[in-house]
C-alpha positions in Angstrom: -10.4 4.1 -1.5 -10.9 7.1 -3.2 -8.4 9.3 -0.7 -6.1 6.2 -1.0 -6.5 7.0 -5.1 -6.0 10.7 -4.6 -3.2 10.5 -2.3 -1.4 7.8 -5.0 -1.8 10.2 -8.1 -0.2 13.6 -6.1 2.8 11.3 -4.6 6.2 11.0 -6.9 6.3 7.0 -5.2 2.7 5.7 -6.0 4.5 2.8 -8.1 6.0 1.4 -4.8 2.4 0.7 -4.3 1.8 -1.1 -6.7 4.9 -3.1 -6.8 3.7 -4.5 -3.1 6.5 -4.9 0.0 9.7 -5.3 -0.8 11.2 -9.1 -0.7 7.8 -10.1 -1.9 7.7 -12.9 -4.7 8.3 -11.3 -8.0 10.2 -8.2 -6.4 13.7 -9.2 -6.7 15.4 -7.9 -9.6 17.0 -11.5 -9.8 14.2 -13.5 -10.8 11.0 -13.4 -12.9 7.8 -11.6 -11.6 5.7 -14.8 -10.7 1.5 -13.5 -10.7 -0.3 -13.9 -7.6 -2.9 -16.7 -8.3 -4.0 -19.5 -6.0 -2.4 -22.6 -8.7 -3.0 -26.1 -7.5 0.1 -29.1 -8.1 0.3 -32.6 -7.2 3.7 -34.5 -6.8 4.7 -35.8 -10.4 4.6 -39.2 -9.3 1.3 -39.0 -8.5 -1.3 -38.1 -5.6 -3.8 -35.4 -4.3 -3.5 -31.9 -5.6 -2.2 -29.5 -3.3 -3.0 -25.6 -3.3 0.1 -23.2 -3.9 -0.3 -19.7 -3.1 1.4 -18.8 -6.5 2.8 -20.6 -9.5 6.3 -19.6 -7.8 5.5 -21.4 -5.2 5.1 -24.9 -6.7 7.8 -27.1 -6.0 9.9 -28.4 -8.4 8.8 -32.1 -9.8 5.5 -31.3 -9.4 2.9 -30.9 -11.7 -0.1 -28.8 -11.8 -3.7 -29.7 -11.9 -6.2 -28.3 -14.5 -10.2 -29.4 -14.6 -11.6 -31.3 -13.0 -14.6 -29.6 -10.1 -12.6 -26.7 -8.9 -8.9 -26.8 -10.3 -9.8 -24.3 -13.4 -7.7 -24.2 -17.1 -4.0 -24.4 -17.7 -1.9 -21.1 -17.9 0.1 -20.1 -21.1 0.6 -22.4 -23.7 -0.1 -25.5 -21.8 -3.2 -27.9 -21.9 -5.5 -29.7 -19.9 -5.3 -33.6 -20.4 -6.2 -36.9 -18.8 -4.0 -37.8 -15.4 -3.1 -41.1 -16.2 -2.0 -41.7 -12.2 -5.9 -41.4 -11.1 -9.0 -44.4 -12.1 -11.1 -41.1 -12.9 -11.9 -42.2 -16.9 -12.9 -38.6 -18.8 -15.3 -40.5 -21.4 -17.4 -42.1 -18.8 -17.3 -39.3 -15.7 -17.0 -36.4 -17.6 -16.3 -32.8 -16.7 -15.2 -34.0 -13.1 -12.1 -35.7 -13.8 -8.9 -33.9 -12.7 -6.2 -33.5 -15.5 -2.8 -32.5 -15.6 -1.2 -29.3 -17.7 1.5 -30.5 -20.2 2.6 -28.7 -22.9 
């Protein structure tokens, strides 16, 4: 790591590395950088939440899943709040209902 470190200060390229391959999500000047967090969504409809590699990556019409025993907070300015689809009830199961993020 520490070569890798060395050999990225001397070079005149070392942000190529950090940029990652090119084509990768975020890398096109076209569109918005999109951060590279695991981000769980369910169909809006209703149903099981599904893991997304990125946020990028969730399809559209789909919302994303916050609480609940492993699906973690919302991102930005969004909250956390009841999914009304599921029979989960927050007041009597508590901290392992899953939610939905909505603005």
């Amino acid at each position: 790591m520490r070569n890798l470190l060395r050999l990225c200060l001397m070079s005149s390229s070392c942000w190529l590395l950090a940029c990652g391959p090119i084509g990768a999500p975020g890398n096109d000047d076209s569109s918005e950088p999109c951060i590279e967090v695991v981000q769980y969504a369910r169909p809006a409809a209703g149903g099981g939440c599904q893991r997304f590699a990125t946020p990028c990556a969730v399809p559209e019409g789909y919302v994303v899943c916050c609480g609940g025993l492993g699906y973690g907070s919302c991102l930005g300015q969004s909250k956390c709040v009841d999914d009304p689809t599921d029979a989960c009830n927050p007041s009597q199961s508590g901290a392992d209902c899953t939610g939905i993020c909505q603005p």
